[in-house]
C-alpha positions as CSV (number, residue, x, y, z in Angstrom):
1,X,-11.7,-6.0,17.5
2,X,-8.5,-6.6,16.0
3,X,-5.8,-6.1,18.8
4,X,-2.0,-5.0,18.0
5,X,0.1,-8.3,17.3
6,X,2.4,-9.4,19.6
7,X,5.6,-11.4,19.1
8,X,3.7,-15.0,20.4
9,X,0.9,-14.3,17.4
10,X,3.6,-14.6,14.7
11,X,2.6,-18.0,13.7
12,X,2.6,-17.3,9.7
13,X,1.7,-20.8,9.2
14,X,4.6,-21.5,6.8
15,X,8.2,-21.9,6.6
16,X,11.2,-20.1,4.1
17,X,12.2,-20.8,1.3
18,X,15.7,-23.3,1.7
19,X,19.1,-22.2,1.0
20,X,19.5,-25.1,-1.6
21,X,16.1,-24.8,-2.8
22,X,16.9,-21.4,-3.7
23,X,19.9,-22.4,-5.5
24,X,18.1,-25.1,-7.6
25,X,15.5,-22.5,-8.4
26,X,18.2,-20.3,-9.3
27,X,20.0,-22.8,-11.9
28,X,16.1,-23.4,-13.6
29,X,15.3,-20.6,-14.1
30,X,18.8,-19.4,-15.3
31,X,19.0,-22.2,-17.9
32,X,15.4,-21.1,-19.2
33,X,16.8,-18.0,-19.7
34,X,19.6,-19.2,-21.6
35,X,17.7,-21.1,-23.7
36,X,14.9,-18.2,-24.0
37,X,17.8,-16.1,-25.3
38,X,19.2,-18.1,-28.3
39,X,15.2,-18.4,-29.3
40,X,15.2,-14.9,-29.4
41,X,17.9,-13.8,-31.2
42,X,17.2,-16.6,-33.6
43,X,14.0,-14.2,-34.9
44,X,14.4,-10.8,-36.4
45,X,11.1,-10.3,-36.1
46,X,11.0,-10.4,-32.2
47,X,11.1,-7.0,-30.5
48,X,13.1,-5.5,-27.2
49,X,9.7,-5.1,-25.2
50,X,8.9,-8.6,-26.3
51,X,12.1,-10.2,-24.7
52,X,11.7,-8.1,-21.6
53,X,8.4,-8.9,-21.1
54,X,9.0,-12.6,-21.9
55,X,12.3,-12.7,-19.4
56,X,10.1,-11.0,-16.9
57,X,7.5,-13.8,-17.5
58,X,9.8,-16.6,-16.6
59,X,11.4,-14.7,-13.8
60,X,8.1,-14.4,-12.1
61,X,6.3,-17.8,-12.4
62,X,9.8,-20.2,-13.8
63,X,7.2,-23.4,-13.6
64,X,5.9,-22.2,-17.1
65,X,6.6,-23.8,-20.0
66,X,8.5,-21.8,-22.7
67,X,6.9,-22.3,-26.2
68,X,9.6,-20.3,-28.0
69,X,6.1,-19.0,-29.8
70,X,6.3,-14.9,-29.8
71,X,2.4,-14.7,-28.9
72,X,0.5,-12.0,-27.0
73,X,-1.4,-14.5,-25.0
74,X,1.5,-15.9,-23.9
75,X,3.8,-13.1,-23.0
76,X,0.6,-11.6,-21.0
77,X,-0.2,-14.9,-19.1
78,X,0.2,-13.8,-16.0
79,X,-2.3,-10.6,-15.9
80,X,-5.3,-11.1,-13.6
81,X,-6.8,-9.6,-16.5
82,X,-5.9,-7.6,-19.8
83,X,-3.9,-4.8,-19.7
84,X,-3.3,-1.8,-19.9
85,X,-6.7,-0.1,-19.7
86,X,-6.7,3.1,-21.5
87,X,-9.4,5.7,-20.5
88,X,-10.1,9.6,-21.5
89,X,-8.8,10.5,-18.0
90,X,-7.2,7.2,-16.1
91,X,-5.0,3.9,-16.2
92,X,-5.0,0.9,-15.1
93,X,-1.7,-0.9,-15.6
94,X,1.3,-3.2,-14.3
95,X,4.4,-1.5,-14.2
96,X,6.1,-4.8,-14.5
97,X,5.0,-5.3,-17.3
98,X,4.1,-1.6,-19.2
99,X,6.1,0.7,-17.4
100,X,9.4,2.0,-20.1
101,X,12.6,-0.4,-18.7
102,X,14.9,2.9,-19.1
103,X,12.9,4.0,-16.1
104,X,13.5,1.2,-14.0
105,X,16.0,1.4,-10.9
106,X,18.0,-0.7,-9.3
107,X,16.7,-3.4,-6.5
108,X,18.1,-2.7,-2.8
109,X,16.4,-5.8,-1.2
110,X,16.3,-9.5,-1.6
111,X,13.0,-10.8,-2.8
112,X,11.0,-11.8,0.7
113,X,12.2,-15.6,0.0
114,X,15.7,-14.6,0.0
115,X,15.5,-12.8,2.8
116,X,13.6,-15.2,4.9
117,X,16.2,-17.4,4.2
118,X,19.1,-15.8,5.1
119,X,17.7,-14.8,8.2
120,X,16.6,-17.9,9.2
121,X,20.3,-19.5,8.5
122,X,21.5,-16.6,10.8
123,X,19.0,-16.9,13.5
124,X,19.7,-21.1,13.7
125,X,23.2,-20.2,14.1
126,X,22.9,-17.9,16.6
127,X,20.7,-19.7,18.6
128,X,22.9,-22.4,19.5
129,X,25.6,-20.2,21.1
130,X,22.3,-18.5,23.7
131,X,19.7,-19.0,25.7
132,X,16.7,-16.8,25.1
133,X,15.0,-15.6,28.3
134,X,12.5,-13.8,26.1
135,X,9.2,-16.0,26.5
136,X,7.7,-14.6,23.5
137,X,11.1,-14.6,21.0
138,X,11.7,-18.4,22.5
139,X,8.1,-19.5,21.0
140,X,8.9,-18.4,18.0
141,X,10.4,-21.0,15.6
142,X,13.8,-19.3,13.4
143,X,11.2,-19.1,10.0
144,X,8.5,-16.7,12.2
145,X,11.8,-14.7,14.0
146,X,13.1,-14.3,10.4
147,X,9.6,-13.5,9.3
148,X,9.1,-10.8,12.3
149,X,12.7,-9.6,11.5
150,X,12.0,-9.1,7.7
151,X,8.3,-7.0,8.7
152,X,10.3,-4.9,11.3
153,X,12.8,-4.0,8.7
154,X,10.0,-2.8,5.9
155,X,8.3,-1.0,8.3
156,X,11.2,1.1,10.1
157,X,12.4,1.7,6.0
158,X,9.2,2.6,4.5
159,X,8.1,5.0,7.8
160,X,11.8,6.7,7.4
161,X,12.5,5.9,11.2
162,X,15.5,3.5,9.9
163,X,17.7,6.9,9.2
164,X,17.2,8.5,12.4
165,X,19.1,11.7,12.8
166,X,19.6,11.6,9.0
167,X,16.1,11.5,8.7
168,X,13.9,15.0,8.7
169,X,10.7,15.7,10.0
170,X,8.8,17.8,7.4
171,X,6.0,19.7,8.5
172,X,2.4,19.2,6.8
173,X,1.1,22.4,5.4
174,X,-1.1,22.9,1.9
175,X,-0.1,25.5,-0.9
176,X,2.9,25.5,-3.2
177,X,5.5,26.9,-1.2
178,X,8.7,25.2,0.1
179,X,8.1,22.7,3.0
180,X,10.0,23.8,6.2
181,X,11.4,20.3,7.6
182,X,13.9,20.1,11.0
183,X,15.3,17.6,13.1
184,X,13.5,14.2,13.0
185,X,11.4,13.5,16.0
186,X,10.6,10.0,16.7
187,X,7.5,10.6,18.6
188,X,6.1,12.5,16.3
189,X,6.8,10.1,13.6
190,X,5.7,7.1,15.3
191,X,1.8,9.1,15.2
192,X,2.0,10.0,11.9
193,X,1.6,13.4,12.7
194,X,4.5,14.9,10.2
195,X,5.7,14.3,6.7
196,X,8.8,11.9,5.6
197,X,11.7,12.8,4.1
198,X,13.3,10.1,3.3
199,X,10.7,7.4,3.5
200,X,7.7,6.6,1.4
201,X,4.7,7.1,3.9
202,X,3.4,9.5,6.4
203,X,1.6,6.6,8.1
204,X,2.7,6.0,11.6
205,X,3.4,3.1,13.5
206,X,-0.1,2.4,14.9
207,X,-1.5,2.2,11.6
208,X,1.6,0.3,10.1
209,X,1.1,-2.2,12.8
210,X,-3.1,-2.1,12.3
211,X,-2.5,-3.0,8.3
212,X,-0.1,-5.6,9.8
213,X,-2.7,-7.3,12.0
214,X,-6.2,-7.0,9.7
215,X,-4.0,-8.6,7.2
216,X,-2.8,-11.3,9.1
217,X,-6.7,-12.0,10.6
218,X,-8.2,-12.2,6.6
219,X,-5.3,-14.8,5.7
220,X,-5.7,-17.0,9.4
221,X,-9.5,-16.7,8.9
222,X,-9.3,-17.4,4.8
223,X,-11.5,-14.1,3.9
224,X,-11.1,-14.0,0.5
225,X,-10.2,-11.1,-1.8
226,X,-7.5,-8.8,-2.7
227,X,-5.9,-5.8,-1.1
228,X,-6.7,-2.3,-2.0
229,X,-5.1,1.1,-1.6
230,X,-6.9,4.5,-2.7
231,X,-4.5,7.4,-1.8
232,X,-1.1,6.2,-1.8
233,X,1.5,9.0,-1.8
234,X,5.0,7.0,-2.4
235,X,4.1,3.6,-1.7
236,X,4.9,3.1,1.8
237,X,1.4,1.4,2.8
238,X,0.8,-0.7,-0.4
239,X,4.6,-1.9,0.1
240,X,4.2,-2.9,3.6
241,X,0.9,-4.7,2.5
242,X,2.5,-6.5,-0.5
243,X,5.5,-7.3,1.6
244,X,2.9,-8.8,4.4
245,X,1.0,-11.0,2.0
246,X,4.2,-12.7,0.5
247,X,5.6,-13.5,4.3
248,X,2.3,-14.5,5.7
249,X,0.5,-16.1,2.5
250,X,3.7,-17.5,0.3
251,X,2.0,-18.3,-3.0
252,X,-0.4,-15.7,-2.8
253,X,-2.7,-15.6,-5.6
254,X,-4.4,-11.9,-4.1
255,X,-3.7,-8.9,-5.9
256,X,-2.7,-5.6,-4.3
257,X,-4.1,-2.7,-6.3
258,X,-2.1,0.9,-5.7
259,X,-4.5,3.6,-6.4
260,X,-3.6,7.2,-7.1
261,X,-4.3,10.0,-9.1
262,X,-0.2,10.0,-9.0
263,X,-0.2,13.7,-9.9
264,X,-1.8,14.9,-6.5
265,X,-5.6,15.3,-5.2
266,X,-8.3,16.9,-7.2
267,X,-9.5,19.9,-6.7
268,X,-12.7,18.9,-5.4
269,X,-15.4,20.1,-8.1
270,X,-18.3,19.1,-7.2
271,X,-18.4,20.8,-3.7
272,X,-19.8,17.9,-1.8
273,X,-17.7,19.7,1.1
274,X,-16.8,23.1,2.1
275,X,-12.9,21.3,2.9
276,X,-12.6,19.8,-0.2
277,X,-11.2,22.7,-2.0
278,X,-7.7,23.6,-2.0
279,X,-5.8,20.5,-2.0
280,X,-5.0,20.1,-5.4
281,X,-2.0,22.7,-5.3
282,X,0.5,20.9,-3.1
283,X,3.7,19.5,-4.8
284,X,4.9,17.6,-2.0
285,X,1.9,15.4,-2.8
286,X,1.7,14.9,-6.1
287,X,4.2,11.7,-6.8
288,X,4.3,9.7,-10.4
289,X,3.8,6.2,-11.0
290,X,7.2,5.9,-11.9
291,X,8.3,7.0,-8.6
292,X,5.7,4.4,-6.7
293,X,6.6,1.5,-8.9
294,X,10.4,2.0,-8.5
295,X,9.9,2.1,-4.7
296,X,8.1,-1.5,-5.1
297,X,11.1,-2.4,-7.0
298,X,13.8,-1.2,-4.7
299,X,12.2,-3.2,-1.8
300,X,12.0,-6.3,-4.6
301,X,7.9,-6.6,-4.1
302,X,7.2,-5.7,-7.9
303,X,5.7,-8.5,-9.3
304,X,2.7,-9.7,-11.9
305,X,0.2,-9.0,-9.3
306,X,0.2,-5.4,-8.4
307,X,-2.2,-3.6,-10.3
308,X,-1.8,0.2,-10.6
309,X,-4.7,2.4,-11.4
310,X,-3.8,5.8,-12.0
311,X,-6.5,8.7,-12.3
312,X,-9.1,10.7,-9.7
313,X,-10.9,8.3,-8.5
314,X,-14.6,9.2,-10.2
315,X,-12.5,7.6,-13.2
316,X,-11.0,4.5,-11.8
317,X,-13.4,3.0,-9.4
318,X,-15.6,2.2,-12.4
319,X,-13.4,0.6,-14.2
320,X,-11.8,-1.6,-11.3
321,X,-15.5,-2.4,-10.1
322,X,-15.5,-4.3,-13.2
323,X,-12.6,-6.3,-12.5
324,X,-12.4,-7.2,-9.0
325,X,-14.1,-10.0,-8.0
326,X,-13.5,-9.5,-4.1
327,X,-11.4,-7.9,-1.9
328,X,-10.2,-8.6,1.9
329,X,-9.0,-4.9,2.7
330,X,-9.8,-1.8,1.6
331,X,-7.1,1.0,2.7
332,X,-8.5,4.3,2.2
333,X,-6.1,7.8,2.4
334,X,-8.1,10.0,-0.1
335,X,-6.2,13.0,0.7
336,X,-2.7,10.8,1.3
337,X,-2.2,13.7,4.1
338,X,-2.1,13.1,7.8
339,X,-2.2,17.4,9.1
340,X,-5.5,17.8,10.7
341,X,-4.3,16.2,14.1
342,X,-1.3,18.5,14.1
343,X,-3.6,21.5,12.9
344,X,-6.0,20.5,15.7
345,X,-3.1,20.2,18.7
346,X,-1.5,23.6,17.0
347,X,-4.6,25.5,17.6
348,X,-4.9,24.2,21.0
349,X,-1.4,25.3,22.0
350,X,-2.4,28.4,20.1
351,X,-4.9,29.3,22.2
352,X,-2.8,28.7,25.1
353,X,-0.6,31.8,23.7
354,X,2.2,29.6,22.8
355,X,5.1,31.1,20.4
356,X,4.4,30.5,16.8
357,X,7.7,30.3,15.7
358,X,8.4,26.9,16.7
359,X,8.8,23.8,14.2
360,X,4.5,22.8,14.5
361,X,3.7,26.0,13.7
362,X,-0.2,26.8,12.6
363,X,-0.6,25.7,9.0
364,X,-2.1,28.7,7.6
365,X,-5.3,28.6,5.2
366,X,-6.0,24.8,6.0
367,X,-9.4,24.0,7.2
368,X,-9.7,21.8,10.4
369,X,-11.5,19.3,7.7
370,X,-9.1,18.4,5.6
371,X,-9.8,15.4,3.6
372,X,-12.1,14.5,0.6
373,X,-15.7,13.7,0.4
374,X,-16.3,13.5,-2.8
375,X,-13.1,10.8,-3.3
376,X,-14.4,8.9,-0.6
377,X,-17.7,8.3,-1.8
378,X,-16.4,7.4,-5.4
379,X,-14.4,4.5,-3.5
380,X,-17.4,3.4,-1.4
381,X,-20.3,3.2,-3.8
382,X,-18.1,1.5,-6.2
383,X,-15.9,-1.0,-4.2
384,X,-18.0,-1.5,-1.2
385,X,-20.1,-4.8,-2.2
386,X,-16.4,-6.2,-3.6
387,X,-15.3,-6.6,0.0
388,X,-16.0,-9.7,1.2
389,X,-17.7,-10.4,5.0
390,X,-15.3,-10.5,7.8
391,X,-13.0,-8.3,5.3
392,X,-11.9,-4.8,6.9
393,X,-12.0,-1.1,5.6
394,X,-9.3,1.5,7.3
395,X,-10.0,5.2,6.8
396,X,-7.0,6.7,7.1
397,X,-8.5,10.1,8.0
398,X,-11.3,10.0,10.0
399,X,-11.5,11.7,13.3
400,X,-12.1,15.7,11.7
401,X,-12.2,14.9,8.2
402,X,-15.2,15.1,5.8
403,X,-14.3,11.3,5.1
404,X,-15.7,10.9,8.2
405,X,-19.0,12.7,7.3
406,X,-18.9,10.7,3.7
407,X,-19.1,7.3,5.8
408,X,-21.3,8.3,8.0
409,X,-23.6,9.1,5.0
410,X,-23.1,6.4,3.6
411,X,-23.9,3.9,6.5
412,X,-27.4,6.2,7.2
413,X,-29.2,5.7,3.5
414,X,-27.8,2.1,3.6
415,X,-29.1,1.1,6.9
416,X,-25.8,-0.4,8.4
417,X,-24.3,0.6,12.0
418,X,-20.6,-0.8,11.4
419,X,-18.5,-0.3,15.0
420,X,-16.0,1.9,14.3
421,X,-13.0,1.2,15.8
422,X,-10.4,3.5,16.3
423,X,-6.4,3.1,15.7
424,X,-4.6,6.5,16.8
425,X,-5.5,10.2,17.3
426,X,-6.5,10.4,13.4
427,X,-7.6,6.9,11.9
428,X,-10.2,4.1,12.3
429,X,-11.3,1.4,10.9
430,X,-14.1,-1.4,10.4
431,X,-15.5,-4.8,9.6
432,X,-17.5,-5.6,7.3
433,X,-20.7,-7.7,9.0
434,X,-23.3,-7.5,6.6
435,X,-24.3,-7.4,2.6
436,X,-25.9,-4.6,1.4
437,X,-27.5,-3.8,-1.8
438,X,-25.1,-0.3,-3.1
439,X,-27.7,2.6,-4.1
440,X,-25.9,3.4,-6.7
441,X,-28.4,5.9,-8.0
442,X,-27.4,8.4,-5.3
443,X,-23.8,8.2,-6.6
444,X,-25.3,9.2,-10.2
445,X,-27.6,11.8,-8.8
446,X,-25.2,12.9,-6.4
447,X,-27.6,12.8,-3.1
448,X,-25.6,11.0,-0.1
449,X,-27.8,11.9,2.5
């Protein structure tokens, strides 16, 4: 079992990036810039996407050589593999890359590096005017304090918790009608049992903290593979894990994919659950790729290796079977929606003839089971044999949910007994101990049990 980390287990195994190193960086990749530029406007024939792209190129890996030859191959270099992927129904893209500049707004926070740097400066400076009677800060060298620092910050940002009073609490409820939201409520937040306002995840602080630690055991134990997200709202998770691999592995050569239908949930056709109708009619959920990959760029984590793949999930997952080799984590949140705990404590108070009027009200016309079978098994019995051994899957809805029931199924006709281990009131999560051969004739025939 993966504990929760504590501050003596932030050994990241690596130091920041250097003030003057950052300069020198800085002054390289500005003169291959310059130099970039005058070959460009040298050749009529070059187009505006083709200089962005080809800036873009340097500013994200400055140790390649530029050519000053206007070729495909070379402006793409730096895709795991081509792009975009055009389907009837789906695609799989990078928005560095494909998604229109005019969209693109502005970056809030320094690139990890930067960051790490800075901080450290600070956190050397300050140290030699105290002494720390923290046992657990003291063991930490200035790079891991300016590392834990940097993790803190994303998290408290992408949960919404950094805005406090400005900050609402919205509550979870289906339909199309206008979301009542009230006073922020820490407590509440920190269990991820209401909706942000302000922030780009509905995940609470247990399971920020339990992406935090599974990734950190992968990297320290060398499990190979990428990270994955299915069910992303706005971000918050993926950003958090993109953020974690660039602090804990700098130089990361795994990919994060950020998986999403990006126009809400589907509306759950093929009746594999009673539940898994009426979910596809709920604005607050439905948010575009262009809103996701601007929230990697504010936090300065949008780079040439995040993948999006946008489309239900029966389209994707094929597709990105064929292109993963392996993966480390898989994060599932196939109904992005964290309201069956609060539906389940509601009717509790309920039946203890509470008022209704106050702010947790009963969400009317939600069953108790509110997540998707059908998109869970459309991510299992595609992605499954990608994850590597000693590589983890978190179910973001599992204790009520027909997720649940989809696993369950799953482990039964493959003949595995994973231990499940549990992370709040709502999620869980597993490792993966064994290699199994996917039937994938009961995805095609549709018989799970």
């Amino acid at each position: 079992m993966v504990k929760p980390l504590s501050l003596t287990q932030w050994k990241c195994g690596s130091s920041a990036a250097g003030f003057l190193c950052g300069l020198g960086l800085s002054f390289f990749v500005g003169l291959q810039l310059i130099y970039f530029q005058f070959q460009l406007c040298g050749n009529s024939a070059t187009t505006t996407q083709f200089r962005r792209e080809a800036i873009r190129r340097i500013a994200d890996n400055p140790k390649l050589e530029v050519t000053g030859q206007h070729d495909e191959k070379v402006v793409h270099q730096n895709r795991p593999f081509p792009m975009p992927i055009h389907g009837k129904k789906y695609e799989i893209f990078q928005p560095l890359f494909d998604m229109d500049e005019s969209k693109k707004n502005a970056q809030l926070f320094l690139p990890p590096k930067e960051f790490l740097g800075t901080f450290e400066e600070r956190i050397t400076w300050a140290r030699s005017m105290v002494q720390i009677n923290d046992d657990e800060l003291r063991g930490l060298s200035p790079a891991e304090h300016a590392a834990l620092m940097y993790i803190d910050i994303i998290k408290t940002f992408v949960s919404g918790r950094v805005f406090r009073q400005a900050e609402l609490s919205v509550q979870p409820e289906l339909g199309p009608n206008l979301k009542v939201a009230g006073r922020f409520q820490e407590n509440v937040r920190d269990g991820g049992n209401d909706w942000t306002f302000a922030g780009e995840t509905m995940t609470g602080q247990k399971r920020l903290d339990n992406v935090h630690a599974l990734l950190k055991d992968v990297i320290e134990n060398k499990v190979l593979g990428d990270y994955i997200e299915t069910g992303v709202w706005r971000g918050g998770s993926s950003i958090l894990a993109k953020a974690l691999l660039e602090v804990l592995e700098p130089n990361s050569r795994r990919l994060s994919y950020v998986c999403d239908s990006f126009m809400g949930l589907p509306p759950g056709e093929k009746k594999l659950a009673v539940s898994d109708a009426g979910w596809d009619n709920t604005p607050y959920l439905e948010v575009s790729s262009d809103i996701v990959a601007n929230n990697f760029i504010k936090y300065g984590l949008l780079d040439s290796k995040v993948v999006f793949a946008k489309g239900f999930f029966n389209e994707t997952m094929p597709t990105l079977a064929k292109k993963i080799s392996s993966l480390s984590v898989m994060r599932l949140d196939v109904s992005s929606s964290s309201s069956c705990y609060i539906i389940y404590i509601e009717l509790i108070f309920c039946c203890m003839f509470l008022y209704y009027d106050n702010f947790f009200s009963p969400v009317r016309g939600v069953h108790s089971q509110g997540d998707m079978y059908e998109s869970t098994v459309d991510v299992l019995y595609h992605l499954y044999d990608k994850l590597s051994i000693g590589g983890y899957v978190i179910m973001d809805d599992w204790f009520g949910f027909p997720s649940k029931i989809a696993c369950e199924d799953f482990f039964d006709v493959h003949g595995i007994k994973p231990e499940i281990i549990p992370i709040d009131g709502l999620s869980a999560y597993w490792k993966k101990t064994d290699h199994i051969q996917i039937q994938y004739w009961r995805y095609e025939q549709s018989k799970f049990k």
